[in-house]
C-alpha positions in Angstrom: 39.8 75.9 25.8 40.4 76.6 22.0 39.2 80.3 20.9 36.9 80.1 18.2 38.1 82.3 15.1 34.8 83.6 14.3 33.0 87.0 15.8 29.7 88.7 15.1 30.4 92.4 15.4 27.5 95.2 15.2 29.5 97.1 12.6 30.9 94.6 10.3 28.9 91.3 10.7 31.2 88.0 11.3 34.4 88.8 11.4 36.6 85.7 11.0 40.0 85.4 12.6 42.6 82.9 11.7 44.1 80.8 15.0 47.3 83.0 15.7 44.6 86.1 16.4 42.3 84.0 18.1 44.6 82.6 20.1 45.4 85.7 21.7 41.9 87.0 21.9 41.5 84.2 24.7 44.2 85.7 26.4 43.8 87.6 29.9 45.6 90.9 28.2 42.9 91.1 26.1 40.2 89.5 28.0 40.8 92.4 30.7 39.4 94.8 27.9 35.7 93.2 28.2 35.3 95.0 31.4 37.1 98.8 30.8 34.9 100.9 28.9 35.0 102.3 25.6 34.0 105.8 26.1 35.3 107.3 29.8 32.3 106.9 31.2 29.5 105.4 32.4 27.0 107.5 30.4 24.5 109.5 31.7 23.3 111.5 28.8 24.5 108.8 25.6 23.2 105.8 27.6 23.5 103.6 24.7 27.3 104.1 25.2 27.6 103.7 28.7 28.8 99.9 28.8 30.8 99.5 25.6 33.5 97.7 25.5 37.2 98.2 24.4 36.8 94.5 24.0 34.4 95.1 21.1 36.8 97.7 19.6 40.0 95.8 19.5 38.4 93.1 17.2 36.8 95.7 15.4 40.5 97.3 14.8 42.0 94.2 14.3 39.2 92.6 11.8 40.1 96.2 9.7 43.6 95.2 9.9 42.5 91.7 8.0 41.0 94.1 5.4 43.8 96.5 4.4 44.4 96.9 0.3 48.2 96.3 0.8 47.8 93.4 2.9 48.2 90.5 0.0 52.1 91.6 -0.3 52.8 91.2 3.2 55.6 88.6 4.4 53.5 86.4 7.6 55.8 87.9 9.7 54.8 91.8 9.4 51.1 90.4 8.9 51.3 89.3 12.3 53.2 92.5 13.6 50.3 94.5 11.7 47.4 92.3 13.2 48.8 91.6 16.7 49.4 95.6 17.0 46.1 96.3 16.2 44.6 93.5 18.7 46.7 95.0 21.4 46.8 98.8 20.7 44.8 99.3 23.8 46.0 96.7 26.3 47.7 99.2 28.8 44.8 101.4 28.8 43.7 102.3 32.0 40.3 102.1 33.8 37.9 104.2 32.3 39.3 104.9 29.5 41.3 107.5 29.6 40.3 109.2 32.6 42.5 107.3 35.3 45.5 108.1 32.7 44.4 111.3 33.2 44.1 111.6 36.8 47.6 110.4 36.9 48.8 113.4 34.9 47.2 115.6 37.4 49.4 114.8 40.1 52.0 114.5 38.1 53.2 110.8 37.0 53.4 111.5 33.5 51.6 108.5 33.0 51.1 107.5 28.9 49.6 103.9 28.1 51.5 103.7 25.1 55.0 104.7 27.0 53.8 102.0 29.9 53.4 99.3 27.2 57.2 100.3 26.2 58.3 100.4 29.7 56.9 97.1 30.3 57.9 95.2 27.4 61.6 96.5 28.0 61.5 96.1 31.2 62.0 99.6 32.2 58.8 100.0 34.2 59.8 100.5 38.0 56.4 99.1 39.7 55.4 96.6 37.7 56.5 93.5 39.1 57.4 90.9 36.5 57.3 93.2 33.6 55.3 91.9 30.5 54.2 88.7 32.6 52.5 91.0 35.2 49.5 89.8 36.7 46.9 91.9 34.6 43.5 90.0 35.4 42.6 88.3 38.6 46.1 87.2 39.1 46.5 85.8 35.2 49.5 87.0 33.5 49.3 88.8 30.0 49.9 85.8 28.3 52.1 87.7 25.5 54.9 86.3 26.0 53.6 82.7 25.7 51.4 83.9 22.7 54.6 85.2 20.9 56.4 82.3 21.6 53.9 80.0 20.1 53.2 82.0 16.9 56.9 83.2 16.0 59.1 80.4 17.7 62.6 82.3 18.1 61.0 85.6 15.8 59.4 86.2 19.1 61.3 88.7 20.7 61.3 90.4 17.4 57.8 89.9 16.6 57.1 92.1 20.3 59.5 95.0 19.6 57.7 95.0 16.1 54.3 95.4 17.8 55.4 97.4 20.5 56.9 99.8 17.8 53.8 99.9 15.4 51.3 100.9 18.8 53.6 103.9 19.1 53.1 104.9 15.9 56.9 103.5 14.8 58.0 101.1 12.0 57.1 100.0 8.9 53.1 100.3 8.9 53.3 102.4 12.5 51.1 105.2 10.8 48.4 102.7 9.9 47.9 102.0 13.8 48.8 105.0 14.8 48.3 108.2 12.5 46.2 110.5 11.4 43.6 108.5 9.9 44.3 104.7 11.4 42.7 101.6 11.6 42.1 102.6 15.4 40.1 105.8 15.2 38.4 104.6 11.9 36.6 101.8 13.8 36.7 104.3 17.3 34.7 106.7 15.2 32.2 104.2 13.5 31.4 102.2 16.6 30.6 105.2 18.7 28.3 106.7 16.1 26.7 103.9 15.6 26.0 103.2 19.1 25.1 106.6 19.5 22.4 106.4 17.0 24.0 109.0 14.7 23.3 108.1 10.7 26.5 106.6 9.5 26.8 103.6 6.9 28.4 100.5 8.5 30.8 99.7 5.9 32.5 102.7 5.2 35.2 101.4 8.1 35.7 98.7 5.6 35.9 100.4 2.5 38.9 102.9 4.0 40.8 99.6 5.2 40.2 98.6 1.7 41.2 101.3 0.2 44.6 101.7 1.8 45.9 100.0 -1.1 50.3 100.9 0.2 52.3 102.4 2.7 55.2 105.1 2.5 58.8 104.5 4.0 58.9 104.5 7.8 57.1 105.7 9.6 54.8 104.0 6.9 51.7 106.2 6.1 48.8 104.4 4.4 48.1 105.4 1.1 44.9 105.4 -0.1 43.1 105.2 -3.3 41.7 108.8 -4.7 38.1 107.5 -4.9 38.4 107.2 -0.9 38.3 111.1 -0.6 34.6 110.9 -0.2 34.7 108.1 2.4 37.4 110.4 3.9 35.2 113.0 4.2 32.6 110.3 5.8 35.1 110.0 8.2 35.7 113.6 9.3 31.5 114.3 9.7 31.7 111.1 11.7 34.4 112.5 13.9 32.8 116.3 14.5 29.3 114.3 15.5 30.7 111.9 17.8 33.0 114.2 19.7 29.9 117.1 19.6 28.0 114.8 21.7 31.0 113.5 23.9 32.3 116.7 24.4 29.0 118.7 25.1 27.2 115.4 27.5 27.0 118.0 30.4 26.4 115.3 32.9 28.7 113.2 31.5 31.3 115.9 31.9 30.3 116.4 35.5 31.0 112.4 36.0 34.5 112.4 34.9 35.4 115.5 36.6 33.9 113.8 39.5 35.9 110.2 38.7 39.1 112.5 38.7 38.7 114.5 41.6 37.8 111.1 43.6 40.9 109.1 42.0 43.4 112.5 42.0 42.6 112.8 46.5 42.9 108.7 47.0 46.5 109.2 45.1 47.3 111.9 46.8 46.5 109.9 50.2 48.3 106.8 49.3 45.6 104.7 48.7 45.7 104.5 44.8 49.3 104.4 43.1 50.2 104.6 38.7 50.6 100.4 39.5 46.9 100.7 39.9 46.4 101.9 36.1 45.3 97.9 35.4 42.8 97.8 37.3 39.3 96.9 35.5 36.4 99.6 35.7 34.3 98.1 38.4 37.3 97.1 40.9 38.2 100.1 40.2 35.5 102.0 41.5 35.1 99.2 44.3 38.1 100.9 45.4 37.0 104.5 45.5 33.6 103.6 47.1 36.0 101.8 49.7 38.0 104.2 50.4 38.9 105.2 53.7 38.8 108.8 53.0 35.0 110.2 53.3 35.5 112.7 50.3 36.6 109.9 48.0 33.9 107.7 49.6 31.2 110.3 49.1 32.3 111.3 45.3 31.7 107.9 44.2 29.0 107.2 45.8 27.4 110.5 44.4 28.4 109.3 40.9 27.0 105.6 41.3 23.5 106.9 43.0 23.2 110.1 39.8 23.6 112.7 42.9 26.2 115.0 40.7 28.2 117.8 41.9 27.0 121.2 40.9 29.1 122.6 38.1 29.4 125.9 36.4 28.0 126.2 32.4 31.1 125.1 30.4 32.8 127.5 28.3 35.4 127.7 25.4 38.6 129.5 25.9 41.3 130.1 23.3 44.6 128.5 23.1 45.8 125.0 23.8 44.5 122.8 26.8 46.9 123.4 29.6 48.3 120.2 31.6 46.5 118.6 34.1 49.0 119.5 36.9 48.0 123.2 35.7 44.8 122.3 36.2 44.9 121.3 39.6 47.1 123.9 40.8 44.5 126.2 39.2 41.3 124.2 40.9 43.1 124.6 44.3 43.7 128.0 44.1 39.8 128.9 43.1 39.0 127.2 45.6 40.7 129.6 48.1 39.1 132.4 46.1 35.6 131.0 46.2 36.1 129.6 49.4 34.6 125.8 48.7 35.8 122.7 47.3 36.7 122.9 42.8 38.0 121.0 40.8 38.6 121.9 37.0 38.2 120.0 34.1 39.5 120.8 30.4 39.0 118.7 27.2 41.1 119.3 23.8 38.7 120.4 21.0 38.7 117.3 19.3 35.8 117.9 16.7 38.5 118.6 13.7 42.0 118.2 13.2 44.7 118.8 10.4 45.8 116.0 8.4 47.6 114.8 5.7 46.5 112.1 3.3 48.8 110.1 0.4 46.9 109.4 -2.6 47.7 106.5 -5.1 48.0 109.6 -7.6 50.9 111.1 -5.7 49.0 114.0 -4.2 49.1 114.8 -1.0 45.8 116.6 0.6 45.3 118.5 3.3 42.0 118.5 5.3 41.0 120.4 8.3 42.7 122.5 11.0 44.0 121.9 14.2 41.2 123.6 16.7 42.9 126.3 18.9 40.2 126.4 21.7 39.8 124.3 24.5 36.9 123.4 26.8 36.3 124.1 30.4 34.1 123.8 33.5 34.2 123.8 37.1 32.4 121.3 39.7 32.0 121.5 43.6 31.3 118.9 45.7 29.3 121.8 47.6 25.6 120.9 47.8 25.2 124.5 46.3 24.8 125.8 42.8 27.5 128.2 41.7 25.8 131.5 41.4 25.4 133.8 38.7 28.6 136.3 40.2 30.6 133.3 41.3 30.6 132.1 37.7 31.6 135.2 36.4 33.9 135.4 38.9 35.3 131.3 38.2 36.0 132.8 34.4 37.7 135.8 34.7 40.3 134.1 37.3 41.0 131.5 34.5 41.2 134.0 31.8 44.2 135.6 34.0 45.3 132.0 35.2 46.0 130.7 32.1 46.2 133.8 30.1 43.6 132.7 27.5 40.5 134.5 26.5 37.0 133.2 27.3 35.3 132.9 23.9 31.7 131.7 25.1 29.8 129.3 26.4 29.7 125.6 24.7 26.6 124.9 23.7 24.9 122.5 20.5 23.1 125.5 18.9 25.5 128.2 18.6 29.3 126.9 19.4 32.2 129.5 18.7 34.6 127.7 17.1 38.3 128.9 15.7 39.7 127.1 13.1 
């Protein structure tokens, strides 16, 4: 059938796409992204969350890629490369979310869904049979190939290294999909707040695509307008309140720690391999309910049924996140310490970050800092809560593990913070 070029979106209303964009919409690489989650999981504590779709956000991204100021004095050509990138900025992303990306950087795979889009588009992906005509979706090839063909005749070959560049964060508009403040994490931000039920107004995402009036020279950064700042500023609140409630969902916390301890042991027993990354959420987690090993088995089923591991309060500690490899080499050495099954978890402070902006002016303004603390807890699939000594005990191992001081516990009321 013919894909209708029109969308209603709970952010900006009907979004209208011409047939080139809608043409790919219909297609399976994008179709997969109605059924793999927007956030990483399926929310316990932000239920409102719990079953968005990156479906939604890519035409969200891509409808703000429609509304950029410097649009008008694009050639068709790198109007397509900027619309198609933003459409399919998240079509290697693995099942929920993140979180089986990064279960396969805890044993070590080194697995990026931006380098695997690379890899597959150039052919120099190793398990993926058929490269970019893989079978992504109930045995239905991406479709990309055929969609390039039919919007950029022989430009099509060019028209996918242009797109596979921008997603990195490469070329000529690269920074506008992939920068500080992009058309990606503007709508990310919005949509989650909204659907959170934080106080944000719904057509700030639009005025900031608006007001990205130029680009710089490659990689091209978008310039905005100097009456953006405040709607910059918009942006930054945004991000601290979203990522607040993301990173301090206790139960939600416990669930992905959960997801990647299951995932990281059915690896680790052959039953899951990084060819596995395209799987959609709820095959996914048919698998790990299926799986022959009872600890996998048991994990998921604990997740599904809201029976959650027990987990120690979560704490900051200074310094940079360490890998995940680090972080399973650490969880199976407390475990021999405590003498029952861990696994540790750590997320990034992502609540601020440094940037630079361009103003139309010629200025260039810095806002924020890069945080220099990182978050951390500890579950067991032990049907026993971790005692008031044994926690003590859990933090002062990873202060000496990873060398970092234990700055205190994470909580909504009183959070140390270094910036």
């Amino acid at each position: 059938m013919n894909w209708r070029t029109s969308f209603l979106d709970p952010l900006y209303g009907s979004v209208e796409f011409d047939e080139s964009l809608a043409d790919l919409v219909g297609r399976p690489v994008i179709q997969r992204l109605r059924h793999v989650r927007l956030s990483n999981i399926d929310s316990i504590d932000i239920p409102s969350i719990a079953n968005l779709s990156r479906f939604e956000h890519v035409i969200g991204v891509a409808h703000l890629a429609t509304q950029v100021g410097f649009r008008a004095g694009l050639t068709r050509f790198d109007d397509l490369v900027l619309r198609g990138s933003a459409l399919l900025h998240d079509w290697a992303i693995t099942s929920f979310g993140h979180l089986v990306e990064e279960a396969l950087q805890y044993v070590g795979t080194g697995f990026d869904h931006e380098e695997r889009f690379m890899e597959i588009v150039v052919g120099k992906s190793q398990d993926e049979v058929m490269g970019i005509d893989l079978q992504i979706l109930e045995g239905r090839q991406t479709g990309i190939r055929d969609w390039a063909r039919k919007v950029a005749g022989s430009d099509a070959d060019k028209l996918m290294r242009g797109i596979m560049g921008h997603i990195r964060g490469d070329g000529r508009m690269g920074r506008v999909i992939a920068g500080d403040i992009d058309l990606d994490n503007i709508d990310n931000l919005f949509r989650m707040a909204f659907h959170m039920g934080v106080s944000v107004d719904r057509t700030t995402p639009k005025r900031l695509a608006k007001a990205m009036i130029g680009i710089t020279g490659e990689p091209g950064e978008p310039v905005f307008q100097v009456a953006a700042e405040s709607d910059i500023h918009s942006w930054r609140q945004a991000r601290r309140e979203v990522y607040t409630n993301l990173m301090l969902a206790e139960r939600d916390f416990v669930g992905k720690l959960m997801i990647l301890s299951a995932t990281v042991q059915a690896y680790e027993a052959g039953e899951l391999k990084s060819s596995d990354w395209n799987r959609v959420d709820h095959d996914f987690l048919v698998r790990l309910l299926g799986s022959e090993n009872k600890d996998v088995r048991d994990t998921a089923q604990r997740w599904v049924t809201g029976e959650l591991w027990d987990c120690t309060p979560l704490r900051w500690l200074s310094g940079n996140r360490p890998s995940y490899s680090e972080l399973l080499k650490f969880s199976k050495a407390l475990g021999d310490v405590l003498g029952r099954p861990c696994f540790a978890y750590g997320i990034k402070d992502k609540r601020d970050r440094r940037l630079i902006t361009v103003f139309d002016d010629g200025s260039r303004r810095e806002y924020g800092q890069n945080a220099r603390q990182w978050l951390l807890g500890i579950g067991s699939s032990k049907r026993m809560a971790f005692r008031s000594r044994e926690i003590e005990r859990v933090f002062d191992f990873a202060r000496n593990f990873f060398n970092a001081d234990v700055i205190g516990p994470a909580t909504r009321e009183a959070q140390a913070c270094l910036f």
